[in-house]
C-alpha positions as CSV (number, residue, x, y, z in Angstrom):
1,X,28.7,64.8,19.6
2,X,28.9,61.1,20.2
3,X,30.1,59.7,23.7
4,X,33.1,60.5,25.2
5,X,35.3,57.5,27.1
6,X,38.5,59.4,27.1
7,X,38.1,62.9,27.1
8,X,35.3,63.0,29.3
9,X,36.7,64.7,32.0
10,X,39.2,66.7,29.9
11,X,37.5,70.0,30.6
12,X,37.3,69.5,34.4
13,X,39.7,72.2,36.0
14,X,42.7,70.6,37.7
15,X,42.1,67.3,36.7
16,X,45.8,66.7,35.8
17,X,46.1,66.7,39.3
18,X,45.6,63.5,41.5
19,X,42.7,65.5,44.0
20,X,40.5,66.2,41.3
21,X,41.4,63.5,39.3
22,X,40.4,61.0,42.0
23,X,37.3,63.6,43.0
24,X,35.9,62.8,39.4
25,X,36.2,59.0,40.2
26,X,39.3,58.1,39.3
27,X,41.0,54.7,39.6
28,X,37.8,52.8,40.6
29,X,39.0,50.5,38.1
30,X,41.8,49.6,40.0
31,X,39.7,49.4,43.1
32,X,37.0,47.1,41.1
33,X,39.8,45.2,39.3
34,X,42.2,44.3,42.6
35,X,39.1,43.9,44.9
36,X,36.1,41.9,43.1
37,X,38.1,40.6,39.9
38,X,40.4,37.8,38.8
39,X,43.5,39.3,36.3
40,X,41.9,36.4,34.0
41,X,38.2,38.8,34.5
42,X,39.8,41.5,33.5
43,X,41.2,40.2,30.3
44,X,38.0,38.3,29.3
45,X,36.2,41.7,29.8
46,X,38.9,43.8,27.8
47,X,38.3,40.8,25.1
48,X,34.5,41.2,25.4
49,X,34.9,44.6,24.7
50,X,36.6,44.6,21.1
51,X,39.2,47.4,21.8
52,X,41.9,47.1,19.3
53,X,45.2,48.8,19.4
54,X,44.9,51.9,18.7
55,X,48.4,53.0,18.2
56,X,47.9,52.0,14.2
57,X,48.0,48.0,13.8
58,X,44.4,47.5,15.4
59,X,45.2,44.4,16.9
60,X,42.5,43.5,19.7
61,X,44.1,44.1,22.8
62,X,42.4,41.3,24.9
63,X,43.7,38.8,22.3
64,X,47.3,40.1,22.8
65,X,47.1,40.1,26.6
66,X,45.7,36.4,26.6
67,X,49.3,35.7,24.4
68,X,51.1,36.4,27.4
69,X,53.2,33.6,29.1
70,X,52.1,32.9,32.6
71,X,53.7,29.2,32.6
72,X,57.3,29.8,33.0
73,X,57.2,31.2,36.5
74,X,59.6,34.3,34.6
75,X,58.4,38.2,35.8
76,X,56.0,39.7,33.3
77,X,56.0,42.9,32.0
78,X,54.0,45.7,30.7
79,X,55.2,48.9,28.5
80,X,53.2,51.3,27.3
81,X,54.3,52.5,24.2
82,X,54.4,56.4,24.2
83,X,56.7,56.7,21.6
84,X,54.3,58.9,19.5
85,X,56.3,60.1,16.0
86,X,53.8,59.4,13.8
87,X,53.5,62.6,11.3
88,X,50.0,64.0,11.5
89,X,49.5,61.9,15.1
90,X,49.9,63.8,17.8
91,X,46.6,62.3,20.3
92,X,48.6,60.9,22.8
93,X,50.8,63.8,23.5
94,X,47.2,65.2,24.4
95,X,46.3,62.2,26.8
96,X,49.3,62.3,28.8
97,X,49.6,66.4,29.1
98,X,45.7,66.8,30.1
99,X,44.9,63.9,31.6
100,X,47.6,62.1,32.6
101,X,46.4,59.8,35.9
102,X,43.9,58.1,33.1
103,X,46.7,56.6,31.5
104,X,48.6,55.7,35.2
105,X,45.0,54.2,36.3
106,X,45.0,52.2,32.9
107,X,48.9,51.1,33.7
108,X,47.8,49.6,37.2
109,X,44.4,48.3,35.8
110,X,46.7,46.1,32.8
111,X,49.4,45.3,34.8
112,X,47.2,43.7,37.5
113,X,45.4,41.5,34.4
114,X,48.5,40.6,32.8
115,X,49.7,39.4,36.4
116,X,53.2,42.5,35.6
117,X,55.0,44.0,38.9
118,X,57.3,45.9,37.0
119,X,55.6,48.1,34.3
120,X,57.3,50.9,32.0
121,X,56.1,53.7,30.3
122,X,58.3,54.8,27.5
123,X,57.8,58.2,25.9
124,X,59.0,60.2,23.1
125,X,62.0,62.1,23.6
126,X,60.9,65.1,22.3
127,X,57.8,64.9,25.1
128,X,59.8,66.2,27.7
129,X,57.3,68.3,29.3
130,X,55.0,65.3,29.1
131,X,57.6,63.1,30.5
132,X,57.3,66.0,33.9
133,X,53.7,65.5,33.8
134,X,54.1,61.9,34.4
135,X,56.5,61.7,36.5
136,X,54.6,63.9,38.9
137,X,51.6,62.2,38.9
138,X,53.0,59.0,38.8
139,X,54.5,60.4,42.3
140,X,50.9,61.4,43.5
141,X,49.7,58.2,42.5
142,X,52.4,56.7,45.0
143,X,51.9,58.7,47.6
144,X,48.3,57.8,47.8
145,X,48.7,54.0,47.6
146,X,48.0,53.5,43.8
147,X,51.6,52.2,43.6
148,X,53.9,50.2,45.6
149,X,53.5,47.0,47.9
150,X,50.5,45.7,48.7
151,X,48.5,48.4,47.0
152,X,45.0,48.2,49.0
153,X,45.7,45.7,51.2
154,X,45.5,43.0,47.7
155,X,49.1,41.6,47.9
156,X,49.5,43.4,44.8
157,X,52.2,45.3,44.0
158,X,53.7,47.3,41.3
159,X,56.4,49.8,40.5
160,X,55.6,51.7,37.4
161,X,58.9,54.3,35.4
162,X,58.2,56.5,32.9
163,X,61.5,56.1,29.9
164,X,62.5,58.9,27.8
165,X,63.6,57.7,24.3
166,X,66.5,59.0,22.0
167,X,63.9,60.6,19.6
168,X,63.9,57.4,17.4
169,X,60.6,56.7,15.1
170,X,61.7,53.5,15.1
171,X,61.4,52.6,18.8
172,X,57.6,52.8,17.9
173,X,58.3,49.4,16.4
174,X,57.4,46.8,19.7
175,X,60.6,45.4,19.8
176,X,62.8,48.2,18.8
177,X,61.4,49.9,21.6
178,X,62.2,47.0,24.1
179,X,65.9,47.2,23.1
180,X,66.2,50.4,23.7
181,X,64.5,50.1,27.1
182,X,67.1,47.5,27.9
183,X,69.7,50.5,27.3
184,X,70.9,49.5,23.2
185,X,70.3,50.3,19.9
186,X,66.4,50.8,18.8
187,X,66.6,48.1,16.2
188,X,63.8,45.8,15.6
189,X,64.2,42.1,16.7
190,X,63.5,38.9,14.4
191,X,59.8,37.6,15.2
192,X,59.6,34.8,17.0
193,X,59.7,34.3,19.4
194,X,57.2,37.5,20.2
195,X,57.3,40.0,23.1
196,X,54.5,38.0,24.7
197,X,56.8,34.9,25.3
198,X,60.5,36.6,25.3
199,X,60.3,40.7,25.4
200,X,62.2,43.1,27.8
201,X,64.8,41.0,29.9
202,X,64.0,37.7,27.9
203,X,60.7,37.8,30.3
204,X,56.8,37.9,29.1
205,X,55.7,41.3,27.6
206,X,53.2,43.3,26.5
207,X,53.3,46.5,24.5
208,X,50.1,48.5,24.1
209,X,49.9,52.2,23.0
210,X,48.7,55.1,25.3
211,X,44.9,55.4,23.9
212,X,44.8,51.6,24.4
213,X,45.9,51.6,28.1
214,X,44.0,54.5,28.7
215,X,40.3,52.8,27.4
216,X,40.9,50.0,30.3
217,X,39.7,51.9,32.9
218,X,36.1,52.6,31.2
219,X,35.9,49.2,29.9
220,X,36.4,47.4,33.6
221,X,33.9,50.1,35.2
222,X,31.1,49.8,32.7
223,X,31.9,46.1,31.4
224,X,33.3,45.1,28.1
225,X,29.9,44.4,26.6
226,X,28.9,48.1,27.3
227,X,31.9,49.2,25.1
228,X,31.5,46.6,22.3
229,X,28.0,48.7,22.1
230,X,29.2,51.7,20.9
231,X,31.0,51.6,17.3
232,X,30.1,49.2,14.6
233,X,31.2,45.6,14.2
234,X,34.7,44.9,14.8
235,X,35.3,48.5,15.3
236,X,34.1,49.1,18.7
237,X,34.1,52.1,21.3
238,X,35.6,55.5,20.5
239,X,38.7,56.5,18.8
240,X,41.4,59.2,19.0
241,X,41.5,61.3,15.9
242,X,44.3,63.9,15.1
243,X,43.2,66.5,12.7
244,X,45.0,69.0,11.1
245,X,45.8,70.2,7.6
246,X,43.6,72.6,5.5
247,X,40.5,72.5,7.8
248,X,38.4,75.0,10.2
249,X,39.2,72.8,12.9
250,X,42.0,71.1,14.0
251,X,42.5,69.8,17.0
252,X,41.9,66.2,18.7
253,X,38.4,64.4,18.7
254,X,37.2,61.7,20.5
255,X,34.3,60.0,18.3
256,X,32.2,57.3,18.0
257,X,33.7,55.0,15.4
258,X,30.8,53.9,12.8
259,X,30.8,58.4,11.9
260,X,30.6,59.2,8.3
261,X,34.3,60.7,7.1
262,X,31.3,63.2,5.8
263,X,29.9,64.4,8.9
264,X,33.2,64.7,10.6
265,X,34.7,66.5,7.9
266,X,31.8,68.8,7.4
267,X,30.6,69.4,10.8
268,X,30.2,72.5,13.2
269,X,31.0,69.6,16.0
270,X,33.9,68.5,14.5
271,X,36.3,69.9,11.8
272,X,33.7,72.3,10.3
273,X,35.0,71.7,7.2
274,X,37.4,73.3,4.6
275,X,39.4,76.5,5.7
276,X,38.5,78.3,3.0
277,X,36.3,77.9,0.1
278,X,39.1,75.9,-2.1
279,X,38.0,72.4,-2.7
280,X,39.2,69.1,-1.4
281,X,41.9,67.7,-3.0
282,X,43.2,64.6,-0.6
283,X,43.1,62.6,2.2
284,X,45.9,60.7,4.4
285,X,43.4,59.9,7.2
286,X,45.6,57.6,9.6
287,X,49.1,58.9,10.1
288,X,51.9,59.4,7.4
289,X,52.2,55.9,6.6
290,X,48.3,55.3,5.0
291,X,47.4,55.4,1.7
292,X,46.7,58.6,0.6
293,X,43.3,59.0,-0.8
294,X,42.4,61.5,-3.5
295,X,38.6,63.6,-3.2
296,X,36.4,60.9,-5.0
297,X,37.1,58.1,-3.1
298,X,36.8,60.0,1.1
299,X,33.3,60.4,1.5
300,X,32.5,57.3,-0.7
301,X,33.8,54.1,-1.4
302,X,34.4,52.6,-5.1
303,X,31.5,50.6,-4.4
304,X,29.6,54.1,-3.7
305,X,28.9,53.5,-0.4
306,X,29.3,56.0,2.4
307,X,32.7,55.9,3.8
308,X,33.0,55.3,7.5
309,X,35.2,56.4,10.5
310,X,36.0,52.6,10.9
311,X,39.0,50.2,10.5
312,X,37.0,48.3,7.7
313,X,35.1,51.3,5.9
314,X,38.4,53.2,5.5
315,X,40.1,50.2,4.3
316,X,37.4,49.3,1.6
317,X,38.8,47.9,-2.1
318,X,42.0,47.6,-0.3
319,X,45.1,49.9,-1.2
320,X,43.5,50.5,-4.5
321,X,40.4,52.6,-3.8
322,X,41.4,52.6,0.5
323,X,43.5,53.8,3.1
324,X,43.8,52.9,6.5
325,X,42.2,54.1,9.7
326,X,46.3,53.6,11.6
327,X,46.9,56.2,14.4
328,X,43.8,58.8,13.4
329,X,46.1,61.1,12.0
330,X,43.9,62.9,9.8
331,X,45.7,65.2,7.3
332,X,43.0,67.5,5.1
333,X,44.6,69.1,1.8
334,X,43.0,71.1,-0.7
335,X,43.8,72.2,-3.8
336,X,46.9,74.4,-3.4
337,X,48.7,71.2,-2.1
338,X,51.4,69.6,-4.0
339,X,51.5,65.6,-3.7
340,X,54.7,65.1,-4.6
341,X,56.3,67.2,-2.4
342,X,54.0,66.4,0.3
343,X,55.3,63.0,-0.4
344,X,58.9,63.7,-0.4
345,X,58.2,65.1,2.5
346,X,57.2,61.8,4.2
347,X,59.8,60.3,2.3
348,X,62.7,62.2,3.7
349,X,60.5,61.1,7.5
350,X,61.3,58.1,7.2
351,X,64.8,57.6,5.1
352,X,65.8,59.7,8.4
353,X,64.0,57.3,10.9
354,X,65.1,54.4,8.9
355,X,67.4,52.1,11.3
356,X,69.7,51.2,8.7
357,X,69.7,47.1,9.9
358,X,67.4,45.6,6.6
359,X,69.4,46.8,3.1
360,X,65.8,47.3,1.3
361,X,64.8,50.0,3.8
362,X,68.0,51.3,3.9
363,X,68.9,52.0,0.6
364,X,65.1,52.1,-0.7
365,X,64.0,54.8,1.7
366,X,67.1,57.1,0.6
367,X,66.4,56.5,-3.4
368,X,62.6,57.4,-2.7
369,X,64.0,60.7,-1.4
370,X,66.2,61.4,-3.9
371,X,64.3,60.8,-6.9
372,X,61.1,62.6,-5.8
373,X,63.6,65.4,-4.4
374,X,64.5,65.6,-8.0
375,X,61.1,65.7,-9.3
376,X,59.9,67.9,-7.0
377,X,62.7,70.6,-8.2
378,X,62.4,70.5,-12.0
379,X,64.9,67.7,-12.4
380,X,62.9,64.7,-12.8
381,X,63.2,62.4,-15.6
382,X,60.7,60.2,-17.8
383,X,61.1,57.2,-16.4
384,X,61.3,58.7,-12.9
385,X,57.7,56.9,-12.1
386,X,58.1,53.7,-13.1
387,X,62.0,53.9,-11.1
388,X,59.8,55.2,-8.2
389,X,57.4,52.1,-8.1
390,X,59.8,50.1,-8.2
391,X,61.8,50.8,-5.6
392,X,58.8,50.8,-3.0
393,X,57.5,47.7,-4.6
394,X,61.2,46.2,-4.0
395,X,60.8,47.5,-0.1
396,X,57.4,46.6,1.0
397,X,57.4,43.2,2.4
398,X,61.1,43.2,2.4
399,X,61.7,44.1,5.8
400,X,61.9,43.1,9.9
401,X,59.5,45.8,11.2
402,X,56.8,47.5,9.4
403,X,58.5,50.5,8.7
404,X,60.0,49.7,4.9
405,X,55.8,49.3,4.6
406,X,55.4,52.7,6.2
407,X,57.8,54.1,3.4
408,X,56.5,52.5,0.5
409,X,52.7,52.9,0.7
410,X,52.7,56.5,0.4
411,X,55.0,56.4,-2.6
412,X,52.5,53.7,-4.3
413,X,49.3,55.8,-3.3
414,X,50.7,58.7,-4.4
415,X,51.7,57.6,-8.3
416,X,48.3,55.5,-8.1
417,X,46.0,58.0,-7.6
418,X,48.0,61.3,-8.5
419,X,50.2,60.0,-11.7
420,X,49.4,62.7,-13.5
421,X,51.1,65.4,-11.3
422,X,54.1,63.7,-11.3
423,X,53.9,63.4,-15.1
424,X,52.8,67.7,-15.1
425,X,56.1,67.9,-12.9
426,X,58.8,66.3,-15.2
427,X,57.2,67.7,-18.4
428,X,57.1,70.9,-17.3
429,X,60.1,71.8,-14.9
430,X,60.4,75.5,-15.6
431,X,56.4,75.3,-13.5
432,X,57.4,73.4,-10.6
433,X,60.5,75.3,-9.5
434,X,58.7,77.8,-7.6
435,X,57.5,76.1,-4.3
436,X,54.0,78.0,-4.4
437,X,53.1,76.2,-8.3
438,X,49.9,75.3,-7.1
439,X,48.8,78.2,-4.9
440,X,48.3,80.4,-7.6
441,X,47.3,77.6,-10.3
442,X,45.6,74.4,-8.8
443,X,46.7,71.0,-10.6
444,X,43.1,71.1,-11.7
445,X,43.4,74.3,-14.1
446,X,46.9,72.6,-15.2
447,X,46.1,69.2,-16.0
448,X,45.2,69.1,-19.2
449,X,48.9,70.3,-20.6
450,X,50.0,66.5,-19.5
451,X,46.9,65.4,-21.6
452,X,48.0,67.8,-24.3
453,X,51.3,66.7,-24.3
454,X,50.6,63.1,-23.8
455,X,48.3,63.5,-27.7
């Protein structure tokens, strides 16, 4: 097993609580941060470090925080972004119900370097027990002078409230998620001007996810250089990864990034590999909205070399032959899966989630549905494909917030690297009409009636 930042201490008995939690050296960050460091330190030293946002857009963090305006004299903000809807993601959840002081330390730790007195966390809907969690530790945290006035005798203070959302995969967007903190609709705002110059209130914000926030406290403790050790070029320190699918495993891993998809797939440490003895059929290895990849190109590039557990490895040849690494949702299928309805399925995500404010994602999201609904249940037509690309080519691109993007590449990845069971599916409806085709007769035995047929 590689080094652990985050879960670390996951296994400690009791360390949800604020006793133990503190016992196992909690919040030294904030102690080092308020006591021997500027806020300017700590940003340079979360910039040294390479972290990148790990809630999908891997943005570095330390870039994003030195966006912030601190001219205008206005009250700055920080909101942690706990909005976790992601299919196949589910790592946060995991932070905050296990550990949950690691991501308060990490709130007090930002705030204090982005110069905030009013920070927000803002949390799924759905998270309600979570949402307990925090709220109790946040009140432990209080009580022993983490939060407040004057926390350590610094002139610092800081009130930090934990917001429930409607249950809205939208309000993951930044700015969706600031209006609905400010009590309206979750609809995405029009960029610029960004959060960093006019976010919640019209004041200076900063939105990071819950892994982010939570890596602060390890990176001001043991310096940012010490974390820009571990990884591999621009993808530095360790990484949340949601498994879960048709593996031995699943579960959520902390790793090293720079690990071969190979070893993590395959080992005893990790996911142990396939459930059963059926082969590996595809990959979505970041969330619902990534590229889905098909067996050939996971443990090796289309150059032929070794794919890595990186931002850069997993995005190799670009959407053609790559994915992206995006939340670490990693989704395992093997060959009893059906793509197309496992992309419906995603489909149907987001024409639900879709807001409704840009007409492409709208209506595009709602046509992707229908037309792979059709396919999937013996009623697809010839030129089904070709309708299908180009309604997500008409949608990508097309949109205020990257979620028209989130519903198109799926679709794209699908038909590019899985065309042939959509063709199986329209030629041969009377196949597809029982849910189960493939359990009993893998694509693989199937596939060469659509190259009979095609003759």
């Amino acid at each position: 097993m590689g080094r652990k930042i985050l879960l670390d201490k996951i296994n400690v008995p009791g360390i949800k609580t604020y006793e133990v939690y503190r016992r196992e050296g909690g919040y030294a960050s904030v102690e080092k941060a308020l006591k021997t460091l500027t806020p300017d330190e700590v940003t340079e030293e979360v910039k040294t470090s390479g972290l990148r946002g790990r809630g999908g857009a891997g943005f570095p963090v330390g870039m994003k925080w030195s966006f912030i305006d601190k001219k205008s004299g206005k009250p700055r903000h920080l909101v942690c972004n706990a909005d976790e809807s992601e299919p196949g993601t589910f790592k946060d959840r995991f932070l905050m119900e296990y550990i949950p002081h690691l991501l308060i330390e990490g709130m007090i730790t930002s705030s204090y370097a982005l110069g905030a007195n009013l920070s927000y966390i803002y949390i799924r809907g759905e998270y309600m027990w979570v949402y307990k969690i925090l709220e109790r530790a946040i009140a432990e945290a209080r009580a022993a002078g983490w939060l407040g006035k004057n926390i350590l005798g610094t002139g610092y203070d800081l009130d930090l409230y934990v917001q429930i959302g409607g249950g809205a995969y939208i309000c993951g967007e930044e700015t969706a998620l600031i209006e609905s903190l400010e009590g309206k609709r979750g609809n995405p705002r029009l960029k610029p001007p960004f959060p960093a110059i006019s976010g919640l209130w019209q004041n200076p914000t900063v939105v990071n996810n819950v892994e982010s926030i939570a890596s602060v406290p390890w990176i001001v403790n043991n310096s940012g250089a010490e974390y820009a050790a571990i990884g591999i070029g621009r993808s530095t320190g360790t990484k949340l990864i949601s498994a879960s699918g048709n593996i031995k495993n699943p579960g959520v891993y902390e790793i090293e990034l720079g690990l071969s998809v190979y070893e993590f797939m395959n080992s005893d440490e990790y996911l142990g590999g396939m459930q059963t003895d059926r082969p590996l059929k595809a990959l979505v290895p970041g969330g619902s909205s990534v590229p889905i990849l098909p067996a050939h190109l996971i443990y090796k590039t289309a150059a032929g070399e070794d794919r890595l557990m990186t931002y850069e490895s997993l995005s190799d040849g670009g959407f053609a032959t790559g994915s992206m690494l995006g939340s670490g949702g990693f989704i395992v299928y093997d060959d009893r899966a059906c793509i197309v309805r496992n992309t419906w399925n995603f489909s149907r995500f987001y024409h639900h989630e879709s807001c409704g404010q840009c007409t492409p994602c709208r209506e595009g999201t709602g046509w992707l549905e229908k037309v792979l609904w059709r396919i999937e249940n013996g009623q697809g037509r010839e030129e089904d494909i070709e309708l299908l690309w180009s309604i997500q080519s008409k949608i990508e691109g097309n949109t205020i917030c990257p979620l028209g993007d989130a519903a198109s590449w799926p679709v794209a990845a699908a038909i590019r690297h899985f065309k042939e069971e959509f063709e199986y599916h329209i030629r041969f409806p009377e196949k597809v009409k029982n849910r189960d085709h493939f359990v009993a007769e893998p694509f693989e035995k199937v596939k060469h009636l659509v190259a009979k047929e095609t003759v």
